[in-house]
N, CA, C and O atoms as CSV, one atom per row, in Angstrom:
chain,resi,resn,atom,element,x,y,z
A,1,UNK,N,N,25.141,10.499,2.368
A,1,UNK,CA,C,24.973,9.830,3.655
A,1,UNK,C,C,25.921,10.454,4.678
A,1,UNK,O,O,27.084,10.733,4.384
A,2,UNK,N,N,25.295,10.704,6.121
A,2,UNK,CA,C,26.394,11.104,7.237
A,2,UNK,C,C,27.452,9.972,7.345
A,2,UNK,O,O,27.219,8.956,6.690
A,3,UNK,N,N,28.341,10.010,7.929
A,3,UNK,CA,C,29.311,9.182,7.919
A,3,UNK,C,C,28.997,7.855,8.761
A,3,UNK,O,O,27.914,7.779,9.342
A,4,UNK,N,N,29.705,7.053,8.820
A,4,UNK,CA,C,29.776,5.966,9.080
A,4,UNK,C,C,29.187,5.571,10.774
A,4,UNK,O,O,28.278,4.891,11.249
A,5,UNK,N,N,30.509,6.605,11.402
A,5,UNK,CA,C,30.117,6.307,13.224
A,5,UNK,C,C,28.654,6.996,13.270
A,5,UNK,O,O,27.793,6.125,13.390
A,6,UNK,N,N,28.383,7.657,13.239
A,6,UNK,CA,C,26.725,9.199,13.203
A,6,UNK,C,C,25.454,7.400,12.841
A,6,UNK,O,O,24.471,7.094,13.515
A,7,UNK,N,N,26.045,6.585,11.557
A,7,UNK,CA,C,24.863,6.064,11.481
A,7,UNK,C,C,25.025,4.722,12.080
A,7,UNK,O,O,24.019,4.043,12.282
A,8,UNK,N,N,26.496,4.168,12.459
A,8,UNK,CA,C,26.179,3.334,13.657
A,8,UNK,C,C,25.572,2.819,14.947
A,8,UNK,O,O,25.116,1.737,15.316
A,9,UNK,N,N,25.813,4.518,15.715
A,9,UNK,CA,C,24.958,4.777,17.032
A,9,UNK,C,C,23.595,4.378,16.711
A,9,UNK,O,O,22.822,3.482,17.049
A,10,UNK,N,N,23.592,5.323,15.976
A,10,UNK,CA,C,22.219,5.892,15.784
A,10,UNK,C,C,21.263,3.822,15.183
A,10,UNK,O,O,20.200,3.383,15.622
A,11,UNK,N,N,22.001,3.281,14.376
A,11,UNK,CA,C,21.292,1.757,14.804
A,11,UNK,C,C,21.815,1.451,16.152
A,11,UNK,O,O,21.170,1.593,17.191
A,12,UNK,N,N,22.364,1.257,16.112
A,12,UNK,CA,C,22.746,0.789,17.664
A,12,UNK,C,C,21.625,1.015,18.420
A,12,UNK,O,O,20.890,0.114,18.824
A,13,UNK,N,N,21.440,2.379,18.660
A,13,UNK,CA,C,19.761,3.122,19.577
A,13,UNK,C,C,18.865,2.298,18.922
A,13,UNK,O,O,18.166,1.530,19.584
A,14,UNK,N,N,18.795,2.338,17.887
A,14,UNK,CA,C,17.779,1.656,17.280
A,14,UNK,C,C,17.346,0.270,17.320
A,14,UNK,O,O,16.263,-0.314,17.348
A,15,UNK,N,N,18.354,0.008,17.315
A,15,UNK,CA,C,18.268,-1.391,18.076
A,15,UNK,C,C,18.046,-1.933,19.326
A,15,UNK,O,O,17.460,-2.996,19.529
A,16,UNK,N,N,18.458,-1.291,20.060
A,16,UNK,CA,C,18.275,-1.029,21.592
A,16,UNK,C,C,16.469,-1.091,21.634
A,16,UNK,O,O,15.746,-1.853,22.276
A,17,UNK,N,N,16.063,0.157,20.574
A,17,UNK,CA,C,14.609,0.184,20.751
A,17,UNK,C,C,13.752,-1.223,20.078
A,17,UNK,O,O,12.713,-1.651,20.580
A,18,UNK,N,N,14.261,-1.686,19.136
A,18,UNK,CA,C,13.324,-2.721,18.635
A,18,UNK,C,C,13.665,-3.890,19.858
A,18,UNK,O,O,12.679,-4.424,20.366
A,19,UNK,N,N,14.934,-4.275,20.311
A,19,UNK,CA,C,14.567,-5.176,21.353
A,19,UNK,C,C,13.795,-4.810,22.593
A,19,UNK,O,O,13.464,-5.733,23.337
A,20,UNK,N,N,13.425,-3.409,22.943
A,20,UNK,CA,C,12.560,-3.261,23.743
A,20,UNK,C,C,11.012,-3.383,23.416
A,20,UNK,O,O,10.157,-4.095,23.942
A,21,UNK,N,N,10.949,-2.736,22.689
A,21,UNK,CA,C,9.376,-2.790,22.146
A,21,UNK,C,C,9.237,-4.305,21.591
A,21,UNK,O,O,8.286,-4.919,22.075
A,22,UNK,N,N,9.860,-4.855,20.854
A,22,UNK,CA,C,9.560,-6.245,19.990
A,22,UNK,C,C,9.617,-7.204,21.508
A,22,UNK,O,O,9.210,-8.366,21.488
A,23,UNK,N,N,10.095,-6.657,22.632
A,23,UNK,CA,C,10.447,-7.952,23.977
A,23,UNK,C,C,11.304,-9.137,23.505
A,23,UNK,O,O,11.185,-10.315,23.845
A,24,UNK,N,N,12.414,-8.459,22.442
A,24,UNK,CA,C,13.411,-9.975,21.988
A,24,UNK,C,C,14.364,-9.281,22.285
A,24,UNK,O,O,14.252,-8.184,21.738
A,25,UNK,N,N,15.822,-9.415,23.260
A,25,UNK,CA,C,16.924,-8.952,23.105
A,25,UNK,C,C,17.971,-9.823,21.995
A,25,UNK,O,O,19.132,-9.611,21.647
A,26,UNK,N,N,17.154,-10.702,21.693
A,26,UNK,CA,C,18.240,-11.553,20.651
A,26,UNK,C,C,17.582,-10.897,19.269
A,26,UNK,O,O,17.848,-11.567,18.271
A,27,UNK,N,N,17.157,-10.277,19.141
A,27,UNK,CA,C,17.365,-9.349,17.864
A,27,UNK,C,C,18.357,-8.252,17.499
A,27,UNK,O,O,18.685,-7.251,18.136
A,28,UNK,N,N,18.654,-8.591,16.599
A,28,UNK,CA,C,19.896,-7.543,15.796
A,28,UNK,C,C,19.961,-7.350,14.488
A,28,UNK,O,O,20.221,-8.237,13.675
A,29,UNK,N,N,19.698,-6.028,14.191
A,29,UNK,CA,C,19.592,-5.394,12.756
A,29,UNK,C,C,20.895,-4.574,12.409
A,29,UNK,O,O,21.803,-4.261,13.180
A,30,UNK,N,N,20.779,-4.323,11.166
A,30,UNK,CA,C,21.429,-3.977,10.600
A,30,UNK,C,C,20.878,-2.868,9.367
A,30,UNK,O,O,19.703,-2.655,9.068
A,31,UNK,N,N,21.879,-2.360,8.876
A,31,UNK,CA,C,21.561,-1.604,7.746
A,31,UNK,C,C,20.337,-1.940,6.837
A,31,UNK,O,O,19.435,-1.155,6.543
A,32,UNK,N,N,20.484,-3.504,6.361
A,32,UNK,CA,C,19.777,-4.074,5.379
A,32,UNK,C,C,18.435,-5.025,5.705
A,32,UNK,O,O,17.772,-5.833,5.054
A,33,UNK,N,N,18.380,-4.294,7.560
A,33,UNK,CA,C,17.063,-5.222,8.002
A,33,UNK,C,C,15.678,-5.124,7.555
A,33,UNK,O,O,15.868,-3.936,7.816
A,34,UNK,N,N,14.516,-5.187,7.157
A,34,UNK,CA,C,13.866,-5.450,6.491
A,34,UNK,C,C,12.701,-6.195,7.879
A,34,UNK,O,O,12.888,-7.021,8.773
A,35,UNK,N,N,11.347,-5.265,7.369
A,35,UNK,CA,C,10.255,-6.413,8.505
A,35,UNK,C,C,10.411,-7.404,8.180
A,35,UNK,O,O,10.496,-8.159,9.148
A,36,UNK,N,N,10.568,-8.190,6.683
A,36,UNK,CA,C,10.716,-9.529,6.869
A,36,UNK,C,C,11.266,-10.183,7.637
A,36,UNK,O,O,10.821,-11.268,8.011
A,37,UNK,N,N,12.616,-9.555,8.144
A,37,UNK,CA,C,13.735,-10.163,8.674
A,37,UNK,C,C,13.331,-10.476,10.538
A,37,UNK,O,O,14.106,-11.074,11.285
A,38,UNK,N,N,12.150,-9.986,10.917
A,38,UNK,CA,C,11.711,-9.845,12.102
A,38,UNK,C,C,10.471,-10.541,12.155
A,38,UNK,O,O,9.450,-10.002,11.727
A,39,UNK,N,N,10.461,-11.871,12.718
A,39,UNK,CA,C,8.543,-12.626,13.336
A,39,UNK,C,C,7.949,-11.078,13.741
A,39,UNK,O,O,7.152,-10.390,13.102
A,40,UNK,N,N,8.535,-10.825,14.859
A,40,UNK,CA,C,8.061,-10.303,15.938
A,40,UNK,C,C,7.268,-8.617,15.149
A,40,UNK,O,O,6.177,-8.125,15.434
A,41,UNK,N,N,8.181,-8.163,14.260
A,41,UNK,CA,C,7.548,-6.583,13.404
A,41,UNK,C,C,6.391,-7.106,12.361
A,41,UNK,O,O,6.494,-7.726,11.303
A,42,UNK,N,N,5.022,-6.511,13.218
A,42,UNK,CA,C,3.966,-6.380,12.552
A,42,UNK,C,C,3.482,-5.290,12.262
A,42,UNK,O,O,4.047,-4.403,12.903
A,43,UNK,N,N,2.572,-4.852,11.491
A,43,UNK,CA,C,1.774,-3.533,12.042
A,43,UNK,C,C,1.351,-2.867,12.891
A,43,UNK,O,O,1.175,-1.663,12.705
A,44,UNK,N,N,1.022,-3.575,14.271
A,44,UNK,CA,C,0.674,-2.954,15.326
A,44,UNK,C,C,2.295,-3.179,15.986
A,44,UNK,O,O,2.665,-2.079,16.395
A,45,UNK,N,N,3.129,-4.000,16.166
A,45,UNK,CA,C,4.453,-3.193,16.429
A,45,UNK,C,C,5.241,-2.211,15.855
A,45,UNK,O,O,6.114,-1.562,16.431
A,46,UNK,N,N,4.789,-2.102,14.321
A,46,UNK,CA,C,5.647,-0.988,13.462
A,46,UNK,C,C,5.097,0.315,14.013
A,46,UNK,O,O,5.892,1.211,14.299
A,47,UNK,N,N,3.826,0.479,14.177
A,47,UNK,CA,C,3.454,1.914,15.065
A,47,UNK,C,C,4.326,2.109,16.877
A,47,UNK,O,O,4.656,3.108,17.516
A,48,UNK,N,N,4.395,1.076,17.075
A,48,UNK,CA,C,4.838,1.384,18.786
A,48,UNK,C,C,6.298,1.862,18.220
A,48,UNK,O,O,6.742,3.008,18.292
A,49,UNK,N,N,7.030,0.572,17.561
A,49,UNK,CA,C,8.442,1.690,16.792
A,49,UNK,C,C,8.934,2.381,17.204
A,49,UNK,O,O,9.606,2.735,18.172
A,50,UNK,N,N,8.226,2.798,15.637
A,50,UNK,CA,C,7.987,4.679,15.093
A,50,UNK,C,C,7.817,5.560,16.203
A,50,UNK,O,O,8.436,6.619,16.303
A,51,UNK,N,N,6.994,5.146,17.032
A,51,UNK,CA,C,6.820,6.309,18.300
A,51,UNK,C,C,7.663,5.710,18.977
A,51,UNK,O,O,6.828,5.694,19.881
A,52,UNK,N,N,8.527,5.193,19.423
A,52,UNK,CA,C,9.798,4.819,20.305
A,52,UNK,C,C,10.752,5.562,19.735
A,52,UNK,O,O,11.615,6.094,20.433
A,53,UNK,N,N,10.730,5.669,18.677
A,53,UNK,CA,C,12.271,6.101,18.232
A,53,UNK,C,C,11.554,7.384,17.821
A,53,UNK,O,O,12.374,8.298,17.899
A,54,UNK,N,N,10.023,7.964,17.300
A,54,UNK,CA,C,10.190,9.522,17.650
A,54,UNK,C,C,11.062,10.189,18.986
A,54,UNK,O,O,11.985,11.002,19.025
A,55,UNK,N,N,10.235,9.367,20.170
A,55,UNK,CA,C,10.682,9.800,21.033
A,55,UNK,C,C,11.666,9.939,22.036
A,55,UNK,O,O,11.832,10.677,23.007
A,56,UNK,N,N,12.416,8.771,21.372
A,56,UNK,CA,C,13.949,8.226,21.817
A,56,UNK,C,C,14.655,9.315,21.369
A,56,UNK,O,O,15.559,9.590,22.158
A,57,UNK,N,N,14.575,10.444,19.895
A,57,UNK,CA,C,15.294,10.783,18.976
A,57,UNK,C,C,14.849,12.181,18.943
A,57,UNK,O,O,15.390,12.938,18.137
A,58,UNK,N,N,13.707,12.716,19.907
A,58,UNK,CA,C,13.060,13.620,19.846
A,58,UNK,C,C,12.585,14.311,18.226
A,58,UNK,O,O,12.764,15.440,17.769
A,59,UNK,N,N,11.989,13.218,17.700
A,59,UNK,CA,C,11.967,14.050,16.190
A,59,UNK,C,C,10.272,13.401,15.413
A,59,UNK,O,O,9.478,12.623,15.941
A,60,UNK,N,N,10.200,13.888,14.408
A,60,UNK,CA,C,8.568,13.525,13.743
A,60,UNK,C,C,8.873,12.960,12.289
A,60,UNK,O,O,9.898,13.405,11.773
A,61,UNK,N,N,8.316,12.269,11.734
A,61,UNK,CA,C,8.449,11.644,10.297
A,61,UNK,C,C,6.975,11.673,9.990
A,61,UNK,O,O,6.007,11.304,10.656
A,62,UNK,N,N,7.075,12.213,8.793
A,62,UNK,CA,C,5.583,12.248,8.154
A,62,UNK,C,C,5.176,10.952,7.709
A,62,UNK,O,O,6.040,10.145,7.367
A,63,UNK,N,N,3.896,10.641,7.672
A,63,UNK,CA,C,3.479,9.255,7.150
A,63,UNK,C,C,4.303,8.886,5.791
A,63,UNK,O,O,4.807,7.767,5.691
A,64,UNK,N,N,4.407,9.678,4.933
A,64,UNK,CA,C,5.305,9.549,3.378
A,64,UNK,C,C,6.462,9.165,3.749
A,64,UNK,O,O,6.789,8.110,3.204
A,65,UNK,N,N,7.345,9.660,4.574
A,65,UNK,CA,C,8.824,8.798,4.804
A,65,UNK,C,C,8.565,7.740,5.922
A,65,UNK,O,O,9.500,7.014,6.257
A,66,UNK,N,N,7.445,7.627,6.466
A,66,UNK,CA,C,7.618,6.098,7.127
A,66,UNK,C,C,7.325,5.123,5.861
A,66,UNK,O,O,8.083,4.164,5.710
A,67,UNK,N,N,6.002,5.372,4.722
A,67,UNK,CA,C,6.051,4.672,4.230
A,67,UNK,C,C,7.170,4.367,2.713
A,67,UNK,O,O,7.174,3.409,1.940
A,68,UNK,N,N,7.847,5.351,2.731
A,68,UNK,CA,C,9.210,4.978,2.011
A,68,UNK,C,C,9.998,4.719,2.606
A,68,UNK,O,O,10.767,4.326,1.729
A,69,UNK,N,N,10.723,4.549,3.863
A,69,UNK,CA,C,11.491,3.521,4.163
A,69,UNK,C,C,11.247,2.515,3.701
A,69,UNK,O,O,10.087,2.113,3.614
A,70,UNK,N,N,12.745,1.535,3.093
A,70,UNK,CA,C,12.626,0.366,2.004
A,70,UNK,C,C,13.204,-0.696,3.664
A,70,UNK,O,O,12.418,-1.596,3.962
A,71,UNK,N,N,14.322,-0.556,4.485
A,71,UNK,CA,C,14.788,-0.949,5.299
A,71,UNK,C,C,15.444,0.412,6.814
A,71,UNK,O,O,15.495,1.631,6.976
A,72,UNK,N,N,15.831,-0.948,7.624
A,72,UNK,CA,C,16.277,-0.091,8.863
A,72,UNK,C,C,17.366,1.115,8.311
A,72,UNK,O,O,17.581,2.145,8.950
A,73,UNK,N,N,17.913,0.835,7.198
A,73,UNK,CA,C,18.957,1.738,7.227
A,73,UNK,C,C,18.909,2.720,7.009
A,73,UNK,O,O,19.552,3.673,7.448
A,74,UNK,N,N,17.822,2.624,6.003
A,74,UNK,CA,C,16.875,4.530,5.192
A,74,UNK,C,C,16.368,4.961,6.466
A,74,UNK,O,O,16.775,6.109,6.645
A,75,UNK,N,N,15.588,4.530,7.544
A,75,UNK,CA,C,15.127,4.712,8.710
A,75,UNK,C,C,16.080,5.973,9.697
A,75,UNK,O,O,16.012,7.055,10.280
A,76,UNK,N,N,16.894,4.912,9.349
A,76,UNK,CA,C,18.613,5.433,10.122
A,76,UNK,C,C,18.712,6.530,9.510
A,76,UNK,O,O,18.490,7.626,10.025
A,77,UNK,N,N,19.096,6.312,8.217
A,77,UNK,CA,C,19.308,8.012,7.522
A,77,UNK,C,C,18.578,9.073,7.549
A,77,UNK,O,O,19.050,10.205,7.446
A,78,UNK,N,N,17.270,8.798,7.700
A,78,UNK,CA,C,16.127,9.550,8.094
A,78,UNK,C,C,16.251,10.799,9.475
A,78,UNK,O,O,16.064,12.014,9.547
A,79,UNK,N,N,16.726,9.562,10.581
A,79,UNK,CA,C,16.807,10.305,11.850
A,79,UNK,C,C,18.047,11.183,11.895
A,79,UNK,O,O,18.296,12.070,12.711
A,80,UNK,N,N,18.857,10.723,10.750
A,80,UNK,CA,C,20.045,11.712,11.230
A,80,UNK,C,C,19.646,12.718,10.046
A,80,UNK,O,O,19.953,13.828,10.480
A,81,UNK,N,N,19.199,12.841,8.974
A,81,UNK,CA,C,18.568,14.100,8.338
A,81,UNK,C,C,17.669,14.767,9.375
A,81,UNK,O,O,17.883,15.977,9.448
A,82,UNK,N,N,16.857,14.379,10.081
A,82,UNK,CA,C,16.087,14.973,11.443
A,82,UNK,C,C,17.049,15.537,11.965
A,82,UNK,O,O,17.214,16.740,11.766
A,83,UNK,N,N,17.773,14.932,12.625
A,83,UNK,CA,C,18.559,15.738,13.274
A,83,UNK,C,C,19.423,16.821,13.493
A,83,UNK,O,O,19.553,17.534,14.488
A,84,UNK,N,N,20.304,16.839,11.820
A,84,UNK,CA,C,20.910,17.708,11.502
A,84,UNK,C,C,19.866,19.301,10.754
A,84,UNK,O,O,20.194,20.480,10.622
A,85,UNK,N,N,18.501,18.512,10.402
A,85,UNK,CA,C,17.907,20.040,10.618
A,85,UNK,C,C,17.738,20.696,12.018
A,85,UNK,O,O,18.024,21.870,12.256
A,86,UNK,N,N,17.171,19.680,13.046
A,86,UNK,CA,C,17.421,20.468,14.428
A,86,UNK,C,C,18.346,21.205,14.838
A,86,UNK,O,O,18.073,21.888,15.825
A,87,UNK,N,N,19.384,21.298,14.395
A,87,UNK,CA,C,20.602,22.084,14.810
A,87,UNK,C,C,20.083,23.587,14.972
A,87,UNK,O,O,20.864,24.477,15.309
């Protein structure tokens, strides 16, 4: 795993994005968030997402690692493996 601050931001953004797209600013995730943990994350919000935070993050996830993400946090780790191949 990248270190600690790298996967803070990086929810932090992420969070930023689910209260935009979901229209709840009283949502707050964490490492261990989970759609359960969200009314508002359905299927047709899990696609708006995914393309929020492609494009928040400038990066692509193949259908296979969206559908292995277990929670927000693999998500998280995801974008910063994206990222550090962009280099």
């Amino acid at each position: 795993m990248k270190n600690n601050e790298e996967l803070n931001y990086v929810i932090k953004k992420v969070n930023a994005i689910f209260n935009d797209v979901l229209e709840n600013d009283d949502i707050k995730i964490n490492y261990e968030t989970t759609v359960k943990d969200i009314d508002e994350w359905d299927s047709l919000s899990h696609i708006a997402l995914v393309v929020s935070i492609e494009k928040s993050f400038q990066i692509r996830f193949t259908a296979k690692e969206i559908q292995d993400f277990k929670n927000v946090g693999e998500m998280c780790e995801g974008i910063l493996l994206k990222l550090g191949n962009k280099k």
